[in-house]
TORSEZA-108243 format. One record per residue (C-alpha): x, y, z; residue in three letters; residue number from 0; chain. Coordinates in steps of 0.02 Angstrom, whole numbers, plus 50000, padded with zeros to 5 digits. Example, Ala and Ser with C-alpha at 12.3 -4.5 7.8 and 13.67 -1.06 7.14 Angstrom:
! residues 2
@X = 50615, Y = 49775, Z = 50390, resn = ala, resi = 0, chain = A
@X = 50684, Y = 49947, Z = 50357, resn = ser, resi = 1, chain = A
***
This chain:
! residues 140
@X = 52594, Y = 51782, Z = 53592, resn = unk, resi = 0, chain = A
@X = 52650, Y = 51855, Z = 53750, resn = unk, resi = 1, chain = A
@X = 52766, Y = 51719, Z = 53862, resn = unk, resi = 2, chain = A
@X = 52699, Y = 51720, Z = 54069, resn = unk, resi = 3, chain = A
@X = 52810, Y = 51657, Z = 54184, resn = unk, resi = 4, chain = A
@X = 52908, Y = 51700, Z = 54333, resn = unk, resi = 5, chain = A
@X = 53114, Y = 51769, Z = 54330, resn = unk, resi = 6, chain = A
@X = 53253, Y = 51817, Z = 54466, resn = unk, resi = 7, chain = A
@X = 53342, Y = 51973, Z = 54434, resn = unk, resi = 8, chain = A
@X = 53509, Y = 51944, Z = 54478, resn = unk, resi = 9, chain = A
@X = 53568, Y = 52142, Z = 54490, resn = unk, resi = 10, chain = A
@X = 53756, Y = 52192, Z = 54548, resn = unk, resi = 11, chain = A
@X = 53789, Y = 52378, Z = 54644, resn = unk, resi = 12, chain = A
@X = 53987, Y = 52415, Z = 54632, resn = unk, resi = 13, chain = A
@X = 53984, Y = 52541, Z = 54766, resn = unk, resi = 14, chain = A
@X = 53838, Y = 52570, Z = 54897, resn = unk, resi = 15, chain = A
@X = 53693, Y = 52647, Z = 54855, resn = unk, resi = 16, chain = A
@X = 53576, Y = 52750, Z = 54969, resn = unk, resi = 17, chain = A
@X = 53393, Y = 52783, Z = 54883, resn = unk, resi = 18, chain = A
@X = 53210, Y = 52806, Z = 54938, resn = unk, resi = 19, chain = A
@X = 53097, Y = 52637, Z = 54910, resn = unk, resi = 20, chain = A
@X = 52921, Y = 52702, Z = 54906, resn = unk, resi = 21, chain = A
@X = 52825, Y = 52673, Z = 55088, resn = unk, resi = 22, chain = A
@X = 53023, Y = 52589, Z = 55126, resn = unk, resi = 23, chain = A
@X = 53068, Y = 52729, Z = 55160, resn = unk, resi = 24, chain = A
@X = 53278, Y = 52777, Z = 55121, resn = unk, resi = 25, chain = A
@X = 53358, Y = 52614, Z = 55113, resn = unk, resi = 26, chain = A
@X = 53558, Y = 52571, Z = 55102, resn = unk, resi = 27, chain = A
@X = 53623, Y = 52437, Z = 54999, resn = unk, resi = 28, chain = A
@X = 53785, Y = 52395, Z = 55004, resn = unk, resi = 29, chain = A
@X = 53889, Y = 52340, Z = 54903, resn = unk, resi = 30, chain = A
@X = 53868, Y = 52164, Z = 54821, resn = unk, resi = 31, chain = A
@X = 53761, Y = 52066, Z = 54712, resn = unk, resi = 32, chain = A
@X = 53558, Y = 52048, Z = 54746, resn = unk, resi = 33, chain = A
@X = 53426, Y = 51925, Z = 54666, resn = unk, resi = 34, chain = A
@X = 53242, Y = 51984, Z = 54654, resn = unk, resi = 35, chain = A
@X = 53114, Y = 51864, Z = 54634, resn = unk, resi = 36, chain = A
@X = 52966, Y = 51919, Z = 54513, resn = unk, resi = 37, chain = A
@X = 52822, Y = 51858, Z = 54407, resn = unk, resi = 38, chain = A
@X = 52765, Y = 51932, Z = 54252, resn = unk, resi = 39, chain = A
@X = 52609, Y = 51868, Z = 54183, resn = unk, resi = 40, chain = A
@X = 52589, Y = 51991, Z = 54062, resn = unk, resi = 41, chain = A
@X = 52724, Y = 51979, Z = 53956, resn = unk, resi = 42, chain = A
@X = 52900, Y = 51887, Z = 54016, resn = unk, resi = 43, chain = A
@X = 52989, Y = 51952, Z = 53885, resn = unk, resi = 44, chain = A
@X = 52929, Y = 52134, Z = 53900, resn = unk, resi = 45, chain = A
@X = 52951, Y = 52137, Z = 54102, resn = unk, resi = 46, chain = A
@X = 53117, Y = 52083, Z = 54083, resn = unk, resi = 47, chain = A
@X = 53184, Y = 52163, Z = 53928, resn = unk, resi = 48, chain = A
@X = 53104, Y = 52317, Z = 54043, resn = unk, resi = 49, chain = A
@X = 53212, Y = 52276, Z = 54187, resn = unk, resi = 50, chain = A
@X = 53371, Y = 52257, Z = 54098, resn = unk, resi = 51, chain = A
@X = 53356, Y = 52453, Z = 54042, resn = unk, resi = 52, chain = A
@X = 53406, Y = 52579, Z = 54142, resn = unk, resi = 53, chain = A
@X = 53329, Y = 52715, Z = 54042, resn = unk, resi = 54, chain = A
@X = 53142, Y = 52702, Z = 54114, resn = unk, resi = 55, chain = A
@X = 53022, Y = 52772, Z = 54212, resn = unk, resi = 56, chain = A
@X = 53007, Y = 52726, Z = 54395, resn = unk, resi = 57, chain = A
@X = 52874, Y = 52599, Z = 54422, resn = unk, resi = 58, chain = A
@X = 52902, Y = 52468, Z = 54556, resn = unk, resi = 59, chain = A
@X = 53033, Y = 52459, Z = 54687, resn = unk, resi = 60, chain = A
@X = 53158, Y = 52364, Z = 54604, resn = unk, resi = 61, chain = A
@X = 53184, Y = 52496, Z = 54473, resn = unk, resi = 62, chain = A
@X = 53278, Y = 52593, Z = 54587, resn = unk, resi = 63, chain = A
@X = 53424, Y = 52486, Z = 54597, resn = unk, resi = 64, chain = A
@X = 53417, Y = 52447, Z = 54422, resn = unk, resi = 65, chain = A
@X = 53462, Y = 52621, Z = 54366, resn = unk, resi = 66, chain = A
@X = 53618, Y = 52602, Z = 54460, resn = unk, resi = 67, chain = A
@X = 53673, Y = 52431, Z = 54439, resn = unk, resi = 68, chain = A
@X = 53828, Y = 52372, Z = 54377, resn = unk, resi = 69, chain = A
@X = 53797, Y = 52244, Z = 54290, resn = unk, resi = 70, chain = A
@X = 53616, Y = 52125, Z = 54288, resn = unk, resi = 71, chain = A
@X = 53570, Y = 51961, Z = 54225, resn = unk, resi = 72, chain = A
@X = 53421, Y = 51902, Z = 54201, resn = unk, resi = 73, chain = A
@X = 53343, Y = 51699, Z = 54245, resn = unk, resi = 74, chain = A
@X = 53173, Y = 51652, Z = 54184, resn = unk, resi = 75, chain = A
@X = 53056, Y = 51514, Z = 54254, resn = unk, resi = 76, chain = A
@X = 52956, Y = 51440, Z = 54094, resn = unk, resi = 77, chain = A
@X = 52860, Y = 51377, Z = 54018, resn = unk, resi = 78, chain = A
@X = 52823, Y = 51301, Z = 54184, resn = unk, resi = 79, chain = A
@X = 52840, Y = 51431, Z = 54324, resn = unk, resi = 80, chain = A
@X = 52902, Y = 51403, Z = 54471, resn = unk, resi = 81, chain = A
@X = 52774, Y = 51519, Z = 54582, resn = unk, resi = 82, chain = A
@X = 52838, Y = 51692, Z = 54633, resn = unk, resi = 83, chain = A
@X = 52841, Y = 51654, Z = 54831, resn = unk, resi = 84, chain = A
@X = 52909, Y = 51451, Z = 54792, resn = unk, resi = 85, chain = A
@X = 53050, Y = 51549, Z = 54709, resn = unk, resi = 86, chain = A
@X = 53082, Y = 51655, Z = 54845, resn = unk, resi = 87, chain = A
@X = 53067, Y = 51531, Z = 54965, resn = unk, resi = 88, chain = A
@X = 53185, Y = 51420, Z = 54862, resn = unk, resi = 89, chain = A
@X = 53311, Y = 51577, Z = 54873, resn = unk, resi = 90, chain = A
@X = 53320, Y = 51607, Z = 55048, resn = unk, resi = 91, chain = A
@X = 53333, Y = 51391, Z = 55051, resn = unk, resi = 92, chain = A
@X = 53476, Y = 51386, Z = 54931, resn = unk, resi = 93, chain = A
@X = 53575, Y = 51525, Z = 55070, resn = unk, resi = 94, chain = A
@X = 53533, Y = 51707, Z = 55005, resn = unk, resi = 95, chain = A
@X = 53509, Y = 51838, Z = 55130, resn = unk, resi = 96, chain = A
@X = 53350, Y = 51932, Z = 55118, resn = unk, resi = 97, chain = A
@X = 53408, Y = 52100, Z = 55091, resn = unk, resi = 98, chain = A
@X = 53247, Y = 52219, Z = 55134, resn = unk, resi = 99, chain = A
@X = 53065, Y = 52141, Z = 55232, resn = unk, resi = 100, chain = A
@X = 52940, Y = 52217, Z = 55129, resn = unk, resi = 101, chain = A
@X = 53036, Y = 52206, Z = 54968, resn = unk, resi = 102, chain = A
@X = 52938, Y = 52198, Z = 54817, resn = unk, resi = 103, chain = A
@X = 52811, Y = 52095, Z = 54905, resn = unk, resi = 104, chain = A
@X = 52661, Y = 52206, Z = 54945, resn = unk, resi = 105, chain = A
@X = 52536, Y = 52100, Z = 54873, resn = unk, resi = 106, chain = A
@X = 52569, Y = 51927, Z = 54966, resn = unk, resi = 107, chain = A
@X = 52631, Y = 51882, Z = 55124, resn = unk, resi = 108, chain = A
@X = 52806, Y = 51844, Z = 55080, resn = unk, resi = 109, chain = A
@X = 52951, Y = 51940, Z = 55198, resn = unk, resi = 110, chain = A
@X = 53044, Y = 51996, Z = 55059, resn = unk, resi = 111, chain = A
@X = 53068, Y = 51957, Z = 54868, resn = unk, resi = 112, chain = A
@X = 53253, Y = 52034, Z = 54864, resn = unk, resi = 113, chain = A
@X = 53389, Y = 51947, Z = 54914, resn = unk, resi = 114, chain = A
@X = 53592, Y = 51968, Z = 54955, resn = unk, resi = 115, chain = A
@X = 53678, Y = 51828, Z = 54855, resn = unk, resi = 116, chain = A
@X = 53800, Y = 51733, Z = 54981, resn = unk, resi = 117, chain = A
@X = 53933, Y = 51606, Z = 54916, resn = unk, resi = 118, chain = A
@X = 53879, Y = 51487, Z = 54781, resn = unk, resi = 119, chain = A
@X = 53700, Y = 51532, Z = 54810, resn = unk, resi = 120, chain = A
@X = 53643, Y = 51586, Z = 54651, resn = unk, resi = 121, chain = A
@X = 53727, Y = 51426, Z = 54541, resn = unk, resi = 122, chain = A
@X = 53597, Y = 51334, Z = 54681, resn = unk, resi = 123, chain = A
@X = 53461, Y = 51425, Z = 54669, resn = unk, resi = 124, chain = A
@X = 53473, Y = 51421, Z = 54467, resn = unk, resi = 125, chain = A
@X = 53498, Y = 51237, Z = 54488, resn = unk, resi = 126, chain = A
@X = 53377, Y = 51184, Z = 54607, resn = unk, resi = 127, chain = A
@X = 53242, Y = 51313, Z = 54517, resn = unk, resi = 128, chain = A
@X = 53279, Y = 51243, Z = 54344, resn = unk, resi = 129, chain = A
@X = 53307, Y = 51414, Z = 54296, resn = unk, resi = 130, chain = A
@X = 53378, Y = 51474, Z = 54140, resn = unk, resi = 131, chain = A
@X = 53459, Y = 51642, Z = 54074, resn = unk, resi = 132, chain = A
@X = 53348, Y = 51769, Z = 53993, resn = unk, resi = 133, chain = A
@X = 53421, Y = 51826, Z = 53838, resn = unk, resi = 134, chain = A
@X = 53317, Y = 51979, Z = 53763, resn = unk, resi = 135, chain = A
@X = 53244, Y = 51973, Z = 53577, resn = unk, resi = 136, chain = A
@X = 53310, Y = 52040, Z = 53459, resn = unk, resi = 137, chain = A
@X = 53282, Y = 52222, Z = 53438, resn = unk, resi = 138, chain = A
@X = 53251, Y = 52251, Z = 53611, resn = unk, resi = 139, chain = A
***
């Protein structure tokens, strides 16, 4: 049985990276640590297990920084899900940044679904989300 359920992508870049985001055009992202706010109701544990790879086709925008990341870590909203925009709502709430308007986003009228992580703003947003760490199955 495939798991639905919404996740934040919490995705670290070591050194800036420069890269072309679809219709985003070339964007810059410095150096830091970003969250990205998704939903996967076709499979949870696929999307993510997906996003943690970085050997993958390019599908959606976040893909491009997770080729490069550093390091990632993965939260999951279930078996209740927190809705994709409440989440991202909830992250710019809890004191992230948003990192790039149109991010991930295209099909809902949200500014942004990626974030810069500020101060102890992912700890709040994993709180106040009741969000809790995606750990892939086994084999994956």
């Amino acid at each position: 049985m495939k798991r639905k359920g919404t996740y934040v992508l919490f995705i670290t870049l070591g050194a800036a990276v420069e890269t072309e985001v679809g219709a985003l055009g070339i964007i810059r992202f410095d150096p830091g640590t970003y969250a990205y706010v998704g939903s996967a109701m076709g499979g949870l544990d696929q999307r993510l297990s997906r996003h943690l790879r970085k050997d993958k086709a390019i599908r959606w925008h976040i893909d491009r920084l997770t080729i490069v990341a550093d390091s990632m870590e993965a939260y999951e909203s279930f078996p209740d899900p927190v809705p994709e925009c409440e989440l991202a709502r909830m992250a710019a709430e809890c004191g992230m940044a948003p990192a790039v308007k149109g991010f991930g986003c295209s099909d809902c009228g949200c500014p942004t679904h990626l974030f810069r992580v500020e101060g102890p703003s992912k700890d709040a947003l994993v709180a106040r989300a009741g969000l809790r760490r995606f750990d892939p199955p086994a084999g994956e």
